[in-house]
MDAnalysis code that builds the backbone (N, CA, C; Angstrom):
import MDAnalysis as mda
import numpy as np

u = mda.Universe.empty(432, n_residues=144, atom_resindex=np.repeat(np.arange(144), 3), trajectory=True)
u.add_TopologyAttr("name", ["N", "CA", "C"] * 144)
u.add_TopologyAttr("resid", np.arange(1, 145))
u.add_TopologyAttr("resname", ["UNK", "UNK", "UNK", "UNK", "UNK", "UNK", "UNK", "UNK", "UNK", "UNK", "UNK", "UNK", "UNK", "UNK", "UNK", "UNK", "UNK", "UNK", "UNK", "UNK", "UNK", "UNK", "UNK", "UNK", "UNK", "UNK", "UNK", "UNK", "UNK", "UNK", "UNK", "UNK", "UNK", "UNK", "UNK", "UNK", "UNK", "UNK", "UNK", "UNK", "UNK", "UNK", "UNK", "UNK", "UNK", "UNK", "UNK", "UNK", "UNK", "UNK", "UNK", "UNK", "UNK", "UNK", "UNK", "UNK", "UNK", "UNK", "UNK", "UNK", "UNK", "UNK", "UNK", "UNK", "UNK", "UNK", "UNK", "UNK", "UNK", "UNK", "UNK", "UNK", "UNK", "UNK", "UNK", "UNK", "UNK", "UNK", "UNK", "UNK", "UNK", "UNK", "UNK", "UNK", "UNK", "UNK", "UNK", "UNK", "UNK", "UNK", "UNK", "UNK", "UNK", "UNK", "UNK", "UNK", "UNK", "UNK", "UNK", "UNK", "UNK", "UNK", "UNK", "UNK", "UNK", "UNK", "UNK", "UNK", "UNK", "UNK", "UNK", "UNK", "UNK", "UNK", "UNK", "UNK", "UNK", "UNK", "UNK", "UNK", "UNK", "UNK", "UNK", "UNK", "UNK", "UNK", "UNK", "UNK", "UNK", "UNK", "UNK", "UNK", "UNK", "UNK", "UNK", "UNK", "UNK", "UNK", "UNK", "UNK", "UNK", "UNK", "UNK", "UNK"])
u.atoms.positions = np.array([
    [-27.354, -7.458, 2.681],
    [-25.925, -7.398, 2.938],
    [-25.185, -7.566, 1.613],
    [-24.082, -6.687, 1.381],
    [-23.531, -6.952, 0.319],
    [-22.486, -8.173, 0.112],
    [-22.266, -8.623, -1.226],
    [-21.539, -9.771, -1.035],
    [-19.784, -9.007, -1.188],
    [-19.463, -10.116, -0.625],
    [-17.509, -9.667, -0.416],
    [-17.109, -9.673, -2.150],
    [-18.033, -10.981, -2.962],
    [-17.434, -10.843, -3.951],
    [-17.497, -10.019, -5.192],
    [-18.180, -9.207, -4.669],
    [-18.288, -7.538, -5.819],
    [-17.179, -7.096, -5.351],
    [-16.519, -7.206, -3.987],
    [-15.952, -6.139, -3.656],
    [-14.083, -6.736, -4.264],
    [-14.178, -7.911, -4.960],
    [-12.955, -8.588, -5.294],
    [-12.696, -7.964, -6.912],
    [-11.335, -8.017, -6.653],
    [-10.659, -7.631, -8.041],
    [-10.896, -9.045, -9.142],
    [-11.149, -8.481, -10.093],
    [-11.720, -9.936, -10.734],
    [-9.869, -10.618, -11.268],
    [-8.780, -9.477, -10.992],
    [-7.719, -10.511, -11.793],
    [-6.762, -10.811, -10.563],
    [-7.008, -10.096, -8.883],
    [-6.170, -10.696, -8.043],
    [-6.920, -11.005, -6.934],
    [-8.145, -11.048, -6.843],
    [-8.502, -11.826, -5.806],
    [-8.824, -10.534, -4.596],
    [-9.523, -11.018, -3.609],
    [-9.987, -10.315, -2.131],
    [-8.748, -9.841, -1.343],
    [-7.201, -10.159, -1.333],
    [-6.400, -10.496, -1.118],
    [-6.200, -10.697, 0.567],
    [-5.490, -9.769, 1.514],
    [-6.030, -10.209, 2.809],
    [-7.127, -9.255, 3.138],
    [-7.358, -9.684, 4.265],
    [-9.200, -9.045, 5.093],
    [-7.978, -7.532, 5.315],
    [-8.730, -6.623, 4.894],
    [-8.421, -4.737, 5.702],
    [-8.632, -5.459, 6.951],
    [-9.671, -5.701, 7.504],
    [-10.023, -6.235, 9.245],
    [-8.951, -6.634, 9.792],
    [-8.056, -7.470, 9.286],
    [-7.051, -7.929, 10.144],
    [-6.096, -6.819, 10.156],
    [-6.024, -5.807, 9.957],
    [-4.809, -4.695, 10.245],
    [-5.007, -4.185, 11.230],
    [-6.517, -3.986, 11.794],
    [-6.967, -3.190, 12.625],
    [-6.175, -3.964, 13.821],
    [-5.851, -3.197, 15.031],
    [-4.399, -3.381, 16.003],
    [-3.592, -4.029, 16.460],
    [-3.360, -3.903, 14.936],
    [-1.778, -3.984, 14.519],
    [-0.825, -2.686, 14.770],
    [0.212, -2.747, 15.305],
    [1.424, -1.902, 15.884],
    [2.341, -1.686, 14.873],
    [2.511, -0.088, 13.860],
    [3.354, -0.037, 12.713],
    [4.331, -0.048, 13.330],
    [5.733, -0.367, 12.795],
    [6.652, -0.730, 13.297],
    [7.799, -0.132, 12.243],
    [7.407, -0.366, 11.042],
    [8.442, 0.013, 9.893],
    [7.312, 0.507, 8.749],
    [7.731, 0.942, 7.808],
    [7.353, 1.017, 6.031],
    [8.518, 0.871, 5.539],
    [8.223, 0.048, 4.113],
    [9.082, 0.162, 3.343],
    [8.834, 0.330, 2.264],
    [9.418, 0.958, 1.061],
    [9.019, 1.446, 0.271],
    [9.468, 0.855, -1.046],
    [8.779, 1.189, -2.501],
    [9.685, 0.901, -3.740],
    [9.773, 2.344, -4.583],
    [10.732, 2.653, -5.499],
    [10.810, 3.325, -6.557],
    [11.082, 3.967, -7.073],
    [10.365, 3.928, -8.639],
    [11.471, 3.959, -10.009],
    [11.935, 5.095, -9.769],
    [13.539, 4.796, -10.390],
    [14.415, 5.664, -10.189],
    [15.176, 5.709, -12.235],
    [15.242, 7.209, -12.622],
    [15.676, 6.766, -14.229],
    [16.489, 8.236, -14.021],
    [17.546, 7.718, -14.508],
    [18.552, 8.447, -14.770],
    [18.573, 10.128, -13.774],
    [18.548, 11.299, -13.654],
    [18.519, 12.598, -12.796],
    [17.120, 13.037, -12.680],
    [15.988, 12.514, -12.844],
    [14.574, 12.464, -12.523],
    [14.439, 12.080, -11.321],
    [13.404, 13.171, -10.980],
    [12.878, 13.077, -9.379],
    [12.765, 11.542, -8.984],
    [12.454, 10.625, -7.893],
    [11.864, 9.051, -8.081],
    [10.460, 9.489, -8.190],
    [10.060, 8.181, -8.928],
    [8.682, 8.537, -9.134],
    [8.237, 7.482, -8.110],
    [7.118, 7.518, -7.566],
    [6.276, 6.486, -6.390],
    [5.986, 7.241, -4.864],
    [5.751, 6.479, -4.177],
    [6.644, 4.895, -4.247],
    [5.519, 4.274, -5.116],
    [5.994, 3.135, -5.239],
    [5.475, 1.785, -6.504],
    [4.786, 0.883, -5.176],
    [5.364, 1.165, -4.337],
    [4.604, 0.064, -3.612],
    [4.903, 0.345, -1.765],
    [4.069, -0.264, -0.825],
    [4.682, 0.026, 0.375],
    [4.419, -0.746, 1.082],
    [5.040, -1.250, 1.875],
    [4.827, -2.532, 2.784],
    [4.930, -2.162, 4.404],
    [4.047, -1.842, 4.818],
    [3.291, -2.305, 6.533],
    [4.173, -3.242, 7.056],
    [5.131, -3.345, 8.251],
    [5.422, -4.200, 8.760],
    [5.130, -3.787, 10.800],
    [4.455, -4.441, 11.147],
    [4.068, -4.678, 12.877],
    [4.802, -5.194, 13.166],
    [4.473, -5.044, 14.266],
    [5.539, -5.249, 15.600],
    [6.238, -7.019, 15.576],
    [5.172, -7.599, 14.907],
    [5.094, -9.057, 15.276],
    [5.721, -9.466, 13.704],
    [6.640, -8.117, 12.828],
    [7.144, -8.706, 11.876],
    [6.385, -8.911, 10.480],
    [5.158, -9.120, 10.870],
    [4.393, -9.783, 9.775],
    [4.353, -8.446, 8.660],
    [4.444, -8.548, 7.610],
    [4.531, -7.768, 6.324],
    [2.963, -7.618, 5.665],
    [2.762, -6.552, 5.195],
    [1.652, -6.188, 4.483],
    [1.717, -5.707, 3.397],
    [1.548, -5.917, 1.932],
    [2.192, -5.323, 0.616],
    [0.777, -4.315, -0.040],
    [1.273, -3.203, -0.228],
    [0.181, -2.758, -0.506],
    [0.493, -1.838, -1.738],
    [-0.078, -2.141, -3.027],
    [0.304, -1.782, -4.801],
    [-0.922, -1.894, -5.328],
    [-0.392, -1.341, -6.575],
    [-1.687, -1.082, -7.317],
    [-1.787, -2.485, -8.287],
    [-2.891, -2.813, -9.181],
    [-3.068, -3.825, -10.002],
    [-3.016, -3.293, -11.260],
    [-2.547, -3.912, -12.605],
    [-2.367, -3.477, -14.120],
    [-4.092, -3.357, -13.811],
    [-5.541, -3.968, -13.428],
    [-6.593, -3.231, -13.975],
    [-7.060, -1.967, -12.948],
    [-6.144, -1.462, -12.174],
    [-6.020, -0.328, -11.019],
    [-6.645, -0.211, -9.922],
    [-6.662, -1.536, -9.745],
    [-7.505, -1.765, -8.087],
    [-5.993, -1.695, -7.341],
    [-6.595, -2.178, -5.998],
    [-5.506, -1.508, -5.374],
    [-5.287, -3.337, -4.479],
    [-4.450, -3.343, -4.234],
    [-3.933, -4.785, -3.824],
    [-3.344, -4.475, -2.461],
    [-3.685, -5.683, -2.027],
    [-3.434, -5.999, -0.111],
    [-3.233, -7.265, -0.210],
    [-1.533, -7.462, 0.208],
    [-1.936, -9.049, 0.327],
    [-0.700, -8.944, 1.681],
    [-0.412, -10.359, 1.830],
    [0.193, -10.516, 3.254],
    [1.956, -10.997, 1.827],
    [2.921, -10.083, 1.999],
    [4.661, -10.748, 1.732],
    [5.067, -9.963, 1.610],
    [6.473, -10.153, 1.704],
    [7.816, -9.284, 2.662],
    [8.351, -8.369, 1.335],
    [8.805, -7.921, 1.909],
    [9.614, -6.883, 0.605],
    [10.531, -7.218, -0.311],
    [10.469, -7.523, -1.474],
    [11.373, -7.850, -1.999],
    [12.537, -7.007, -2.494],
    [13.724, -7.190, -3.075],
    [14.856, -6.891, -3.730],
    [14.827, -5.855, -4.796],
    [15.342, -5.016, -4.803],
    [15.462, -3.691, -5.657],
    [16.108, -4.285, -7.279],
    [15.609, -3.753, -8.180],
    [16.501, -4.575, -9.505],
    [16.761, -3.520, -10.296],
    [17.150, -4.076, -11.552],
    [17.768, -2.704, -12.737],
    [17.004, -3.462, -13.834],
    [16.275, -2.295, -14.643],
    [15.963, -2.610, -15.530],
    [16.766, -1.968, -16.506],
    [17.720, -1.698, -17.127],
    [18.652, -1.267, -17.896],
    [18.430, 0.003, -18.450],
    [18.037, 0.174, -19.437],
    [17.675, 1.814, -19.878],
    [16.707, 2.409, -19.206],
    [15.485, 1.576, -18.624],
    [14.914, 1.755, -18.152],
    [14.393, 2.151, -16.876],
    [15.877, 2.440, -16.378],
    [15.965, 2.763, -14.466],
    [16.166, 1.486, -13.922],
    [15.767, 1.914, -12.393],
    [15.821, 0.786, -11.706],
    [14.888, 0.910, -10.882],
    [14.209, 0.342, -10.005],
    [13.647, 0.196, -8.930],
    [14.421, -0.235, -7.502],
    [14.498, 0.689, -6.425],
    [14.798, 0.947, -5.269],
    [13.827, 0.196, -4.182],
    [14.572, -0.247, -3.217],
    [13.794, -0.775, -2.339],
    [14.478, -0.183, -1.051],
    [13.960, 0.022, -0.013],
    [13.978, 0.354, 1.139],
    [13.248, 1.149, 1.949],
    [13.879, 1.542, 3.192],
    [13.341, 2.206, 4.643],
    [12.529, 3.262, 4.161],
    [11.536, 3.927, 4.683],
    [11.046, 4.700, 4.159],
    [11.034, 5.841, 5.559],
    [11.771, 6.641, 5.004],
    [11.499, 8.162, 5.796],
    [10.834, 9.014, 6.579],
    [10.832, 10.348, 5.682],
    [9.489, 11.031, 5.504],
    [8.860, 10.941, 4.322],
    [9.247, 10.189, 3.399],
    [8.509, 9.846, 2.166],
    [6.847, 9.693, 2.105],
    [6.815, 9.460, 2.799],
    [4.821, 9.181, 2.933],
    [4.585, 9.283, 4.242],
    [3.046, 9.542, 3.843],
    [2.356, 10.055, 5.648],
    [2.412, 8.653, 6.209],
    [2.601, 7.762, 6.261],
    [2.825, 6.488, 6.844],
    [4.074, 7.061, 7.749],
    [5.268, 7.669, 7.568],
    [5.820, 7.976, 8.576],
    [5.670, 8.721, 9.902],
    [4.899, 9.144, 9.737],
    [3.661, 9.960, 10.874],
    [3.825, 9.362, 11.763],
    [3.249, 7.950, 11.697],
    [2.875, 6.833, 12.571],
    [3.226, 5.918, 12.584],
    [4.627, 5.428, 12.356],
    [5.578, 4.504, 13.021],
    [5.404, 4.043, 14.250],
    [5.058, 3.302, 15.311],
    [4.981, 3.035, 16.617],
    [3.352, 3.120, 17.036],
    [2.449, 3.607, 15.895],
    [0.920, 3.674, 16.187],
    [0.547, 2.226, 15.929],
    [-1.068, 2.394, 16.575],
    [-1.845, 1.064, 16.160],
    [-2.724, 1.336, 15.130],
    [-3.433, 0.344, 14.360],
    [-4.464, 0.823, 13.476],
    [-5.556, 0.504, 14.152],
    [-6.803, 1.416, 14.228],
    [-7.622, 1.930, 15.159],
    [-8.625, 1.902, 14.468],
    [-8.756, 1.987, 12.936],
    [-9.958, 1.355, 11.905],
    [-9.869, 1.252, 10.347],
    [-10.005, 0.435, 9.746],
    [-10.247, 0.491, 7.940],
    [-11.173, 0.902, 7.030],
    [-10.873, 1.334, 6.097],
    [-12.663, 1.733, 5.400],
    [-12.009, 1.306, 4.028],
    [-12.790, 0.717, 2.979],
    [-12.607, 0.398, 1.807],
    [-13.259, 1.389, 0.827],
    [-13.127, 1.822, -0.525],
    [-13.635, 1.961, -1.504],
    [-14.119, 1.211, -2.536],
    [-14.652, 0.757, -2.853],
    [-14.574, -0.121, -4.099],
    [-15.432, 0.111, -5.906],
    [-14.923, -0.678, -6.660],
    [-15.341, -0.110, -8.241],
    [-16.525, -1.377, -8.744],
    [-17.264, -1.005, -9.196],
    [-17.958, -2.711, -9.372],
    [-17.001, -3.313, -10.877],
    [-16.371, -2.862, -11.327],
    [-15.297, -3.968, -12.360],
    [-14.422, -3.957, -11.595],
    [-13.453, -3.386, -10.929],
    [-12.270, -3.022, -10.271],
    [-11.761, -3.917, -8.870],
    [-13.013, -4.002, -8.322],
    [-12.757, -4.109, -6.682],
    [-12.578, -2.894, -5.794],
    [-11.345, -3.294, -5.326],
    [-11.406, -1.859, -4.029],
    [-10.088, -1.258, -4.885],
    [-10.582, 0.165, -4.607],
    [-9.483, 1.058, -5.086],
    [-8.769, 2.171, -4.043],
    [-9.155, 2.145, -2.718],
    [-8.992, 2.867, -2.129],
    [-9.135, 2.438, -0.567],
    [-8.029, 2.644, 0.873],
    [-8.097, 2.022, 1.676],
    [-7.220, 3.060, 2.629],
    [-8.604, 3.181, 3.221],
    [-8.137, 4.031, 4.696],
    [-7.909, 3.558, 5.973],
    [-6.565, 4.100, 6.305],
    [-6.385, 3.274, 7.628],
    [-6.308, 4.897, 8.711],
    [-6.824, 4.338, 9.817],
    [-7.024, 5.181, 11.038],
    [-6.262, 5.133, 12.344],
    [-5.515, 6.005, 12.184],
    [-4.148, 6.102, 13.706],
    [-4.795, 6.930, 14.676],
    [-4.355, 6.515, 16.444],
    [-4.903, 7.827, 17.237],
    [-4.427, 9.131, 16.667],
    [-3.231, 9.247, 15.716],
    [-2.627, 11.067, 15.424],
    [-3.265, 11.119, 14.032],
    [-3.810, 10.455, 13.476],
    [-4.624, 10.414, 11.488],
    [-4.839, 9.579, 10.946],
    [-5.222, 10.213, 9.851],
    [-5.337, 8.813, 8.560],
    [-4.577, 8.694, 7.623],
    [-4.370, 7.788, 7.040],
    [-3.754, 7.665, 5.707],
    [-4.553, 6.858, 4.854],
    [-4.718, 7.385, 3.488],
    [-5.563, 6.994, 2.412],
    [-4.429, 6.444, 1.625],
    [-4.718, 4.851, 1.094],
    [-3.869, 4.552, -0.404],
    [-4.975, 4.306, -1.275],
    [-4.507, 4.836, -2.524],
    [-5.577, 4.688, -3.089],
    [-4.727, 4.146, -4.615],
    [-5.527, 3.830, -5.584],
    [-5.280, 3.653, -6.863],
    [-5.731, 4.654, -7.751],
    [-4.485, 5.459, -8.422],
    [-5.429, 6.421, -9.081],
    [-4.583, 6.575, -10.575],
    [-5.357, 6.369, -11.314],
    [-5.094, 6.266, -12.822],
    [-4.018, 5.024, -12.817],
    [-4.026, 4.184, -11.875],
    [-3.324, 3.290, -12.257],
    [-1.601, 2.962, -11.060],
    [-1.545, 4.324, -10.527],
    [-0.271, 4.838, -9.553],
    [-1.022, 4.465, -8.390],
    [0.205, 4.364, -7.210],
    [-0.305, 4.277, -5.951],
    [-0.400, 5.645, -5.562],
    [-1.341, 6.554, -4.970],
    [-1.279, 7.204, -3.983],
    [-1.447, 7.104, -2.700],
    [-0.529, 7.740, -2.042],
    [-0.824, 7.933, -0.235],
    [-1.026, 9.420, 0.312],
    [-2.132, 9.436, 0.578],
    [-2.595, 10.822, 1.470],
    [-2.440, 11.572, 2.871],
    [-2.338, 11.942, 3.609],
    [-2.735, 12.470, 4.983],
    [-4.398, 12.963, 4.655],
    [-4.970, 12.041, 5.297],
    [-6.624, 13.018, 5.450],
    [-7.050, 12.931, 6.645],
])
């Protein structure tokens, strides 16, 4: 059996269990990101899972590009001055996470790096999947 702790990011930790998402009732996403001057936004930077029962799920990438899961709420949009700002809110059709607003999660699958941890995390709706993954460092979200 493999151990959990290969599968940990060595600079943030196991953060919460994927297992506990499984049916859970999406309810919302919310989203982050950078926004600089008449440039497309780039992201999102980050996206947060919230169920029925409220509880928040933060899901971003790490500076060594694992991909992070932990359990807290969304925070506050800020300005970094020349540098844009970062946006926070509702999320749309912005990501295939909007698909499935009102679904349950039905199963998880991890990826993982042996320096890294997990870089990649599939969640399973009765209508699809959605993949986040860490890639070069960005969050991606898929439909697969």
């Amino acid at each position: 059996m493999e151990s959990d702790k290969s599968n940990e990011c060595p600079l943030h930790g196991t953060g919460v269990s994927t297992q506990s998402l499984v049916g859970r009732r999406l309810a919302e996403v919310v989203g982050s990101w950078h926004l600089y001057g008449s440039d497309d936004p780039a992201g999102p930077l980050d996206v947060w899972l919230i169920d029925d029962q409220v509880a928040a799920v933060h899901i971003t990438t790490g500076s060594d590009w694992c991909l992070i899961i932990e359990a807290s709420e969304p925070h506050a949009g800020y300005d970094m001055g020349d540098s844009g700002l970062v946006a926070v809110g509702a999320i749309g059709e912005e990501t295939p996470f909007a698909d499935h607003i009102g679904e349950s999660v039905l199963a998880v699958r991890e990826d993982h790096e042996p320096n890294t941890g997990r870089v990649a995390l599939e969640l399973s709706f009765p209508t699809g999947r959605v993949c986040c993954e860490s890639w070069a460092g960005d969050l991606r979200l898929t439909s697969v």
